[in-house]
mmCIF file of the N, C-alpha and C atoms, coordinates in Angstrom:
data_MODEL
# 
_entry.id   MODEL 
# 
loop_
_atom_site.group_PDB 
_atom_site.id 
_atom_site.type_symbol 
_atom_site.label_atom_id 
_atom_site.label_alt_id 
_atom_site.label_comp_id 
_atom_site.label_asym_id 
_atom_site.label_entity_id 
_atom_site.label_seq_id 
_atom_site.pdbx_PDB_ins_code 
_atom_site.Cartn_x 
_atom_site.Cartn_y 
_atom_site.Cartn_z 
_atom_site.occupancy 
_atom_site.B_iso_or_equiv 
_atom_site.pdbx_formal_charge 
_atom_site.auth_seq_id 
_atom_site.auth_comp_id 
_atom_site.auth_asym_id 
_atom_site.auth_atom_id 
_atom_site.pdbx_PDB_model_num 
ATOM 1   N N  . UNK A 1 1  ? 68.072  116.644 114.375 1.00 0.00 ? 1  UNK A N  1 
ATOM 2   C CA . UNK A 1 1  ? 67.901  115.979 113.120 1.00 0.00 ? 1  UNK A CA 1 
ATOM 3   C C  . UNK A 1 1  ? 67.249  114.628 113.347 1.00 0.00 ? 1  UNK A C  1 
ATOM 4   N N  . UNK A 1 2  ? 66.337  114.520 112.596 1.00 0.00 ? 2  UNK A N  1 
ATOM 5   C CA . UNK A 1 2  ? 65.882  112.822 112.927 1.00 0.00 ? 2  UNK A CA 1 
ATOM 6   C C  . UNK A 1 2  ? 65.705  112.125 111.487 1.00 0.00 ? 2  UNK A C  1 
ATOM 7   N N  . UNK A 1 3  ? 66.266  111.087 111.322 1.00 0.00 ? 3  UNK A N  1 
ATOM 8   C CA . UNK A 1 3  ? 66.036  110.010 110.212 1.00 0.00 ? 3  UNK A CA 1 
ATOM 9   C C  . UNK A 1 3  ? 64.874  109.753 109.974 1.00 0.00 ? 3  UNK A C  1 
ATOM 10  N N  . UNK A 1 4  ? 64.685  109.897 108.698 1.00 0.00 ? 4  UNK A N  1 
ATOM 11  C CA . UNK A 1 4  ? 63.883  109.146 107.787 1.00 0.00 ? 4  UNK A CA 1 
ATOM 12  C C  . UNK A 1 4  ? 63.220  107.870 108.003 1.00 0.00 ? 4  UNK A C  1 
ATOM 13  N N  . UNK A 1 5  ? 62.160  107.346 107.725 1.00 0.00 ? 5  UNK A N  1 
ATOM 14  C CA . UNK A 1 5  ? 61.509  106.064 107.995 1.00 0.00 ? 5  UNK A CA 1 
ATOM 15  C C  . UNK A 1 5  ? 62.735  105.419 107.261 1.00 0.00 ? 5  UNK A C  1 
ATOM 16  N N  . UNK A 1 6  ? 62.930  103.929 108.050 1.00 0.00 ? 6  UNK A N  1 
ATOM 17  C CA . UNK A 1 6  ? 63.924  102.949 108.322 1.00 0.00 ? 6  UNK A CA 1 
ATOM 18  C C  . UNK A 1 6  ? 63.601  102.200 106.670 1.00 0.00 ? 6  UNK A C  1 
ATOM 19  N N  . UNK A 1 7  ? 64.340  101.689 106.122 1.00 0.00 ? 7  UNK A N  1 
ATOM 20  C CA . UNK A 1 7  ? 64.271  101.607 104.644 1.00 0.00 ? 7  UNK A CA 1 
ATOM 21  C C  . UNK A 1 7  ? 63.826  99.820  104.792 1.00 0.00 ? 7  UNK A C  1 
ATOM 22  N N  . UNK A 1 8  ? 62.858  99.681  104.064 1.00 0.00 ? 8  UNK A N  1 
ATOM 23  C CA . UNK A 1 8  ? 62.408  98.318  103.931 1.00 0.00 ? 8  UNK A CA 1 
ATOM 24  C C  . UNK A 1 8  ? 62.990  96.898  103.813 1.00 0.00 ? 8  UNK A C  1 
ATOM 25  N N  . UNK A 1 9  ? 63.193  95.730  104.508 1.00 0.00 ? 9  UNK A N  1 
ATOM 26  C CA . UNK A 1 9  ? 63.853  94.789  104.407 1.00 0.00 ? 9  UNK A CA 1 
ATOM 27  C C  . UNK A 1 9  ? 63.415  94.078  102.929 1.00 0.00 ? 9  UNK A C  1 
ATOM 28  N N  . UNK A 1 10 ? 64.862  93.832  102.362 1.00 0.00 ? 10 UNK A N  1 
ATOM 29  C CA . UNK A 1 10 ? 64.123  92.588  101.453 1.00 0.00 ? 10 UNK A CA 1 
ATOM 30  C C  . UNK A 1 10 ? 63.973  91.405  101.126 1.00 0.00 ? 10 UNK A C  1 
ATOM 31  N N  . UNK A 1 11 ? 63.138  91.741  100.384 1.00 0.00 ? 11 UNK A N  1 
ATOM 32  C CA . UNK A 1 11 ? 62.123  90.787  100.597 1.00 0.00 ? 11 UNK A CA 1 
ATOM 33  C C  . UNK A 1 11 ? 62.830  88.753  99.899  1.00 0.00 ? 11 UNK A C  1 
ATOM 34  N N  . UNK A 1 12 ? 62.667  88.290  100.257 1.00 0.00 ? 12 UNK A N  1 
ATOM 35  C CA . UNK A 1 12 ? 63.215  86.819  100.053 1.00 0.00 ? 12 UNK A CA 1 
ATOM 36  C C  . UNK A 1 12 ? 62.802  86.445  98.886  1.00 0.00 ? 12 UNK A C  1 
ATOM 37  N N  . UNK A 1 13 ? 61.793  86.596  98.558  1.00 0.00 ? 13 UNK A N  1 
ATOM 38  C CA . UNK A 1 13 ? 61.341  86.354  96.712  1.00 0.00 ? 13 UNK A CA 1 
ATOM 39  C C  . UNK A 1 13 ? 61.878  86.497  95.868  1.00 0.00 ? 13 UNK A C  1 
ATOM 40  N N  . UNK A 1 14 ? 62.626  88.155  96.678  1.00 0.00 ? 14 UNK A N  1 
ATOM 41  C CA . UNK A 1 14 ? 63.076  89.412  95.207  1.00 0.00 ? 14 UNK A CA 1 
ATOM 42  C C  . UNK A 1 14 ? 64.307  89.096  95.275  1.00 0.00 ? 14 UNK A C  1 
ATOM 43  N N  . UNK A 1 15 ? 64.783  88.278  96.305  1.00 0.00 ? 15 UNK A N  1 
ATOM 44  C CA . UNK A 1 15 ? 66.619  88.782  96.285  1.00 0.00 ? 15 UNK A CA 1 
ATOM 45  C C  . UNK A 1 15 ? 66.887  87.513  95.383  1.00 0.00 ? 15 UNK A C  1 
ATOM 46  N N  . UNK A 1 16 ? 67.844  88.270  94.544  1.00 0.00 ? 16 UNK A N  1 
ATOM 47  C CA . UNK A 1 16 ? 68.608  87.040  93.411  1.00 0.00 ? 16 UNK A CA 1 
ATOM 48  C C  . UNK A 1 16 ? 69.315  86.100  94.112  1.00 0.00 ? 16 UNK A C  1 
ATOM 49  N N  . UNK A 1 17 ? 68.665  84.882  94.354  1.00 0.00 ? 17 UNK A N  1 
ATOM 50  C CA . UNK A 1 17 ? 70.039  83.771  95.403  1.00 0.00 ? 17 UNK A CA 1 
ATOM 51  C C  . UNK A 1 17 ? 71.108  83.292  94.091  1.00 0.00 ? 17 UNK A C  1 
ATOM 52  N N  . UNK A 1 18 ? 70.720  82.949  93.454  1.00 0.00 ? 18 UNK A N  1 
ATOM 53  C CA . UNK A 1 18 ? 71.978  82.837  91.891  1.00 0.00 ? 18 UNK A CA 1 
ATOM 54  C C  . UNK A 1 18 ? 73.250  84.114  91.409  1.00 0.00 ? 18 UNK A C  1 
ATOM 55  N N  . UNK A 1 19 ? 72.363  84.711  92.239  1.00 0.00 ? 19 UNK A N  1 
ATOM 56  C CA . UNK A 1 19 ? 73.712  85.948  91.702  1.00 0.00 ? 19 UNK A CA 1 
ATOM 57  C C  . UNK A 1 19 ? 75.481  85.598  92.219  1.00 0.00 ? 19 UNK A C  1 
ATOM 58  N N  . UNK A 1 20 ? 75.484  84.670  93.550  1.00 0.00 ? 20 UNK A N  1 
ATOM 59  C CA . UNK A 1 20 ? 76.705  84.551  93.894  1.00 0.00 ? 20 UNK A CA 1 
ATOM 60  C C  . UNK A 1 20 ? 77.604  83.183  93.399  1.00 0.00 ? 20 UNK A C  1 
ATOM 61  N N  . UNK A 1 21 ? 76.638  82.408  92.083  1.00 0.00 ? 21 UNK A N  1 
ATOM 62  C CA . UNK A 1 21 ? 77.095  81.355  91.593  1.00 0.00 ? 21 UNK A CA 1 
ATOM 63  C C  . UNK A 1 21 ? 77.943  81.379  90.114  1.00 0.00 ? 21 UNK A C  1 
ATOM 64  N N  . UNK A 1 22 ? 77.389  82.549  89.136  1.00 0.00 ? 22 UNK A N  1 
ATOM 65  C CA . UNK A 1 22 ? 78.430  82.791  88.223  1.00 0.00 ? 22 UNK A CA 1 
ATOM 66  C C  . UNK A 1 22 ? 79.835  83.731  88.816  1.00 0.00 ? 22 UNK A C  1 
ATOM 67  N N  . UNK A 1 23 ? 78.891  84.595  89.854  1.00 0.00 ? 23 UNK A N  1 
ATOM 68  C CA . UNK A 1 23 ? 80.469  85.232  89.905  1.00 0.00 ? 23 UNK A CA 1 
ATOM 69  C C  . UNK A 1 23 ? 81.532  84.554  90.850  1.00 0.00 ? 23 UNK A C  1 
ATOM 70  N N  . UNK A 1 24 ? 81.176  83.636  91.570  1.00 0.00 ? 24 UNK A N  1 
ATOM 71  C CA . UNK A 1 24 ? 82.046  82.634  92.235  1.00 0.00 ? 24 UNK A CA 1 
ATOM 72  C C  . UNK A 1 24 ? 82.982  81.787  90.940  1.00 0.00 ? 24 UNK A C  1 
ATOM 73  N N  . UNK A 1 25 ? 82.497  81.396  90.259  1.00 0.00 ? 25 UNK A N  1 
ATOM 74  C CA . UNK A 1 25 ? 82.955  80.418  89.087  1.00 0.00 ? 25 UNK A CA 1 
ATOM 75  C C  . UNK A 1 25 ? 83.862  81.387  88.398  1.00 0.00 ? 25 UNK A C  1 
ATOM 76  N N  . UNK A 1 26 ? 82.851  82.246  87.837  1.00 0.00 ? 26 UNK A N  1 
ATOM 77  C CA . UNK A 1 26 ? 84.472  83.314  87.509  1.00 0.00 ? 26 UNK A CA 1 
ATOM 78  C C  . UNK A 1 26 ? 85.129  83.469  88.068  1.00 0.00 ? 26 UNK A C  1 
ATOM 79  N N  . UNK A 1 27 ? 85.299  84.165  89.590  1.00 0.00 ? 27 UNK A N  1 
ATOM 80  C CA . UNK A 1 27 ? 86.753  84.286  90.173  1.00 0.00 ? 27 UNK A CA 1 
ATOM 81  C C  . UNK A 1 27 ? 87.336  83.065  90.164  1.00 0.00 ? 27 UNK A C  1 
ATOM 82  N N  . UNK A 1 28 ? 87.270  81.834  90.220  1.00 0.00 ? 28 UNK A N  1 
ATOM 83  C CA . UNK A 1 28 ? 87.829  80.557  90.320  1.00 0.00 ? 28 UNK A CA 1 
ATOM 84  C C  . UNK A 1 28 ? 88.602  80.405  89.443  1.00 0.00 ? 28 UNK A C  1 
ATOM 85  N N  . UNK A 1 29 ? 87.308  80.639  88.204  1.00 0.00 ? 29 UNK A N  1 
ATOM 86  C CA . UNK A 1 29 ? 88.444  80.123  87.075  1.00 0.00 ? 29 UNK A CA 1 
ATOM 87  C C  . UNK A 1 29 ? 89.656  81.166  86.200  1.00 0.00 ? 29 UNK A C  1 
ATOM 88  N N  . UNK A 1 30 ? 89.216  83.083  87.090  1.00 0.00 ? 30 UNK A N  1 
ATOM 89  C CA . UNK A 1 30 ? 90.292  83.881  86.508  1.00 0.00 ? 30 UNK A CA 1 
ATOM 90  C C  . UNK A 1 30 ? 91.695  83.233  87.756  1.00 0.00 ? 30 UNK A C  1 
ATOM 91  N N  . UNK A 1 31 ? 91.151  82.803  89.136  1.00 0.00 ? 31 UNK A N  1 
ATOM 92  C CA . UNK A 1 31 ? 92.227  82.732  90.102  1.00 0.00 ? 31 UNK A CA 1 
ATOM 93  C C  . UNK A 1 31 ? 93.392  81.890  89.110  1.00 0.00 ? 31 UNK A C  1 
ATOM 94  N N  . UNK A 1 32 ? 92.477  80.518  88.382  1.00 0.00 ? 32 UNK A N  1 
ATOM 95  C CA . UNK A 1 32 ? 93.641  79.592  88.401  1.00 0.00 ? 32 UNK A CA 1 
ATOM 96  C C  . UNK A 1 32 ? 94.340  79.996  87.165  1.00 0.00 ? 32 UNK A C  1 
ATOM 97  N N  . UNK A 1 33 ? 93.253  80.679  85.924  1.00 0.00 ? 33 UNK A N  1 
ATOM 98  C CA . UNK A 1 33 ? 94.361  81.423  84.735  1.00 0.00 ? 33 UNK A CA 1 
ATOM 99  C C  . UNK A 1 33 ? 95.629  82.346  85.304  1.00 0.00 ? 33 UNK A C  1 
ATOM 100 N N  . UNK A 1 34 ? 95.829  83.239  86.772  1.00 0.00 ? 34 UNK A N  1 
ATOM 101 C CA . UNK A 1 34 ? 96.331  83.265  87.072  1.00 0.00 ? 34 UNK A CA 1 
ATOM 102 C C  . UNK A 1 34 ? 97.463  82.953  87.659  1.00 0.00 ? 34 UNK A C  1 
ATOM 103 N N  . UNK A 1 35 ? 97.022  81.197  88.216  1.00 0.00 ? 35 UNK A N  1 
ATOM 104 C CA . UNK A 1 35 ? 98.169  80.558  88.741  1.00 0.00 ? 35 UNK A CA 1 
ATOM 105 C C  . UNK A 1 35 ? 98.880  79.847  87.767  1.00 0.00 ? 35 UNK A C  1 
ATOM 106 N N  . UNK A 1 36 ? 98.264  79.663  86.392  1.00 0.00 ? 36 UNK A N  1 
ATOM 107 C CA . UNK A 1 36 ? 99.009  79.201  84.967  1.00 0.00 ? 36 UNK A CA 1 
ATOM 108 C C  . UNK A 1 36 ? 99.944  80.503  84.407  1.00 0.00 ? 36 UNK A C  1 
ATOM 109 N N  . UNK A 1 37 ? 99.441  81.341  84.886  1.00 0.00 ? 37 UNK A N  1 
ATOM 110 C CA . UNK A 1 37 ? 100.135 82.507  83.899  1.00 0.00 ? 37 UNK A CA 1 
ATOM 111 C C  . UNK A 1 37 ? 101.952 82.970  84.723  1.00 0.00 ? 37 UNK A C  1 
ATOM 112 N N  . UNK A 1 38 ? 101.601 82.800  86.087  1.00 0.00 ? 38 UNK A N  1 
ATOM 113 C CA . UNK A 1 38 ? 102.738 82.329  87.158  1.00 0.00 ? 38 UNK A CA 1 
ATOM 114 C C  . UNK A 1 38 ? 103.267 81.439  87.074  1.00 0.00 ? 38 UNK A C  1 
ATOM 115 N N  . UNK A 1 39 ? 102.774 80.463  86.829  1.00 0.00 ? 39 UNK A N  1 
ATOM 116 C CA . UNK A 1 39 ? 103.718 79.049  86.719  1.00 0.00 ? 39 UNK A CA 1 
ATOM 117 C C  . UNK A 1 39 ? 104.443 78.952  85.367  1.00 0.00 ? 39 UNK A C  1 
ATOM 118 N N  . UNK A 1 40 ? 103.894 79.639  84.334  1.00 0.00 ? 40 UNK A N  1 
ATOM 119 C CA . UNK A 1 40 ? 104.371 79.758  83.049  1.00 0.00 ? 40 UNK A CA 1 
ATOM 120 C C  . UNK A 1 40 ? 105.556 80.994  83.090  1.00 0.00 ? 40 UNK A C  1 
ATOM 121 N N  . UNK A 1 41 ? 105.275 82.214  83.254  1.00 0.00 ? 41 UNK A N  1 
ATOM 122 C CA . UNK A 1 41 ? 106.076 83.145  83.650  1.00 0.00 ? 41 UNK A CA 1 
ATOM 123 C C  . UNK A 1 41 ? 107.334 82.602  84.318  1.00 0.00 ? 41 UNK A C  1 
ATOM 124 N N  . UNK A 1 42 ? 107.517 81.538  84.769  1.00 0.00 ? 42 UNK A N  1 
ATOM 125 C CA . UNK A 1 42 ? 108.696 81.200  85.975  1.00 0.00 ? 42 UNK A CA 1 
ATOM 126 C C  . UNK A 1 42 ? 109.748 80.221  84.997  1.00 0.00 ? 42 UNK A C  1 
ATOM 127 N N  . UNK A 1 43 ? 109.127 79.914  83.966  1.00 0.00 ? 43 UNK A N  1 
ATOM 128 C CA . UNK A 1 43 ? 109.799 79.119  83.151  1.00 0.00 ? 43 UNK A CA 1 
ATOM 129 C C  . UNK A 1 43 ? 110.401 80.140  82.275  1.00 0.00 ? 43 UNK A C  1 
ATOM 130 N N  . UNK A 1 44 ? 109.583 80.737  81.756  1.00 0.00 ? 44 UNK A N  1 
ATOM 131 C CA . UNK A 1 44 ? 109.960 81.597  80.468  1.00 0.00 ? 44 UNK A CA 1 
ATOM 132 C C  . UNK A 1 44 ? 110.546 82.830  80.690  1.00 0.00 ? 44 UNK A C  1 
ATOM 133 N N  . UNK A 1 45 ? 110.536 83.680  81.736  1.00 0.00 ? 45 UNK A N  1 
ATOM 134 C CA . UNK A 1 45 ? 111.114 84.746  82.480  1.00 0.00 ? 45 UNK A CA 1 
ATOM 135 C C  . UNK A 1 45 ? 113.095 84.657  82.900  1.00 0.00 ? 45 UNK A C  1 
ATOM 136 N N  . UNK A 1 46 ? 113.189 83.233  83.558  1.00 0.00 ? 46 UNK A N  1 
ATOM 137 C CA . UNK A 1 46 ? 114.717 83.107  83.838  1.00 0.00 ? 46 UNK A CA 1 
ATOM 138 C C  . UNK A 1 46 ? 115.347 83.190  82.518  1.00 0.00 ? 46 UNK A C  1 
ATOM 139 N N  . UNK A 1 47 ? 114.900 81.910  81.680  1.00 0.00 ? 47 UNK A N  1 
ATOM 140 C CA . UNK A 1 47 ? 115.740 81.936  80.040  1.00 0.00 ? 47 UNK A CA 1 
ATOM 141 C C  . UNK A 1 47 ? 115.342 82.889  79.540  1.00 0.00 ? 47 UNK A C  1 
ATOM 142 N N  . UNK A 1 48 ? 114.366 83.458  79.524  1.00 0.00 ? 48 UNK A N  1 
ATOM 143 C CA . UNK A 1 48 ? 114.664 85.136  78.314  1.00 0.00 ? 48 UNK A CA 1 
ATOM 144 C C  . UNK A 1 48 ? 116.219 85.954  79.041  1.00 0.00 ? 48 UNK A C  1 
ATOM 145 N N  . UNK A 1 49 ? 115.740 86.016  80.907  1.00 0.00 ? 49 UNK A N  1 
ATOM 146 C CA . UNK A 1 49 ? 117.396 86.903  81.421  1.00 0.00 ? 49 UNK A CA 1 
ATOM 147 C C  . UNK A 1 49 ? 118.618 85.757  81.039  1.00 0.00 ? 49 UNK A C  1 
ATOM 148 N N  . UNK A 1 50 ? 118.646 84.558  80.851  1.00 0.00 ? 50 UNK A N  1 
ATOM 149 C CA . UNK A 1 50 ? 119.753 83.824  80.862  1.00 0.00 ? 50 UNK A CA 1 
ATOM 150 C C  . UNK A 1 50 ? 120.245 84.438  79.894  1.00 0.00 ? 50 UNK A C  1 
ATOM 151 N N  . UNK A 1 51 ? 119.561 84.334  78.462  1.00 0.00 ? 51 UNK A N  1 
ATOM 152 C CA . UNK A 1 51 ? 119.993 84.525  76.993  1.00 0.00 ? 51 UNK A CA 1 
ATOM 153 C C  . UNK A 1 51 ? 120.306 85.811  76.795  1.00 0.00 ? 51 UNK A C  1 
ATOM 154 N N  . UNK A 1 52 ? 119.754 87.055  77.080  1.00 0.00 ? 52 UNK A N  1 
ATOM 155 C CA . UNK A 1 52 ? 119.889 88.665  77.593  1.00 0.00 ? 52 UNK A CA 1 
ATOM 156 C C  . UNK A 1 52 ? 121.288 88.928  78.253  1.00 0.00 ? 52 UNK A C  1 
ATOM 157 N N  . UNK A 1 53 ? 121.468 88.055  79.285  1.00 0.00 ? 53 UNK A N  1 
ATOM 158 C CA . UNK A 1 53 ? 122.648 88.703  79.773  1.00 0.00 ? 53 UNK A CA 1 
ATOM 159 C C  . UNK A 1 53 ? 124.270 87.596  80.030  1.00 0.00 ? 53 UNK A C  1 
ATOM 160 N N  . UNK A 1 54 ? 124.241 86.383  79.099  1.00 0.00 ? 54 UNK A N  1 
ATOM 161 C CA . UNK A 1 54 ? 125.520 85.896  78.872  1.00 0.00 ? 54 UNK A CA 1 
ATOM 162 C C  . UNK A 1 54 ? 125.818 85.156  80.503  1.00 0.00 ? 54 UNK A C  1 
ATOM 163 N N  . UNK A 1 55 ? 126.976 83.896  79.695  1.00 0.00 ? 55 UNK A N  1 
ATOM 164 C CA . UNK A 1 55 ? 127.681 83.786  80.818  1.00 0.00 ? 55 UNK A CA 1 
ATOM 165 C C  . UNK A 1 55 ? 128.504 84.607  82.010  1.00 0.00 ? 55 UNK A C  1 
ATOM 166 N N  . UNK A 1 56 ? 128.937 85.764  81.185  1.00 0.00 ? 56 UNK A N  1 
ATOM 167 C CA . UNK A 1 56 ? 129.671 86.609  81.977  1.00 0.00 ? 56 UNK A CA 1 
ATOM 168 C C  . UNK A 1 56 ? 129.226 87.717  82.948  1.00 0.00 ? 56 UNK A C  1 
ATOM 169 N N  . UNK A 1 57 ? 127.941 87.932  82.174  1.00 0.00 ? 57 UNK A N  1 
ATOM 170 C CA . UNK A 1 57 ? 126.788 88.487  83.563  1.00 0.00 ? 57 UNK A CA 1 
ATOM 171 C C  . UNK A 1 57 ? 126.475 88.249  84.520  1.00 0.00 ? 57 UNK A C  1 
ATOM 172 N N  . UNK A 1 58 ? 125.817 86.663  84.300  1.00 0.00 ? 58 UNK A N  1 
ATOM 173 C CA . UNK A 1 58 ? 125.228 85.884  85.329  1.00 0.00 ? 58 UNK A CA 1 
ATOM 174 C C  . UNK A 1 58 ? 126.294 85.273  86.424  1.00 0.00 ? 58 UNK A C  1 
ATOM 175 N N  . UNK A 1 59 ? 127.673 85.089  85.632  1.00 0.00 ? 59 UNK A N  1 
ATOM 176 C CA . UNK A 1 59 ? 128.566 84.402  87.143  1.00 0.00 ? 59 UNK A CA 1 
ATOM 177 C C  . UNK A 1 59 ? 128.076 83.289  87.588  1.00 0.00 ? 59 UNK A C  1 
ATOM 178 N N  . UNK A 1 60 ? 128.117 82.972  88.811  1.00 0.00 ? 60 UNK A N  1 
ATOM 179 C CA . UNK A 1 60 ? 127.810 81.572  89.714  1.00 0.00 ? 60 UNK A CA 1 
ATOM 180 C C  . UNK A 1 60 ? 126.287 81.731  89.264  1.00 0.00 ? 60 UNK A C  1 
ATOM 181 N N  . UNK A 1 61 ? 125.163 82.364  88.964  1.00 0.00 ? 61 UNK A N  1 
ATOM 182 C CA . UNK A 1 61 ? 123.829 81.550  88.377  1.00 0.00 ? 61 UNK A CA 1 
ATOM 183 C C  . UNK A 1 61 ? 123.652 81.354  87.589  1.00 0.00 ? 61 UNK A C  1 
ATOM 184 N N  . UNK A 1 62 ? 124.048 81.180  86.583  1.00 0.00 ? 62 UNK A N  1 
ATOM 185 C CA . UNK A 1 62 ? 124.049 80.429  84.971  1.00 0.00 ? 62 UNK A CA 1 
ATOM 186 C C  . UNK A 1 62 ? 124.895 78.702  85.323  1.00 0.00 ? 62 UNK A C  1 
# 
């Protein structure tokens, strides 16, 4: 079996150099909606179980 002619380098003109600048910025700014949505979750997650399950549930963590 022998390969096919070797597929053409490209070319420096054609290649989009901007392509890795919006999608950098997006992941950045979904990373940190993420680290708000965690930091928020940590507040609002314990008191929903506090109120759910009573003093007599929780014991020594309430």
């Amino acid at each position: 079996m022998t390969a096919g002619p070797p597929a053409p380098a490209p070319n420096a003109s054609s290649a989009n150099r901007g392509a890795a600048a919006p999608s950098t910025t997006r992941n950045v700014i979904a990373n940190w909606l993420w680290y708000l949505l965690v930091l928020a979750s940590g507040f609002i997650i314990p008191r929903l179980i506090s109120d759910r399950l009573g003093k007599e549930q929780l014991g020594a963590w309430d």
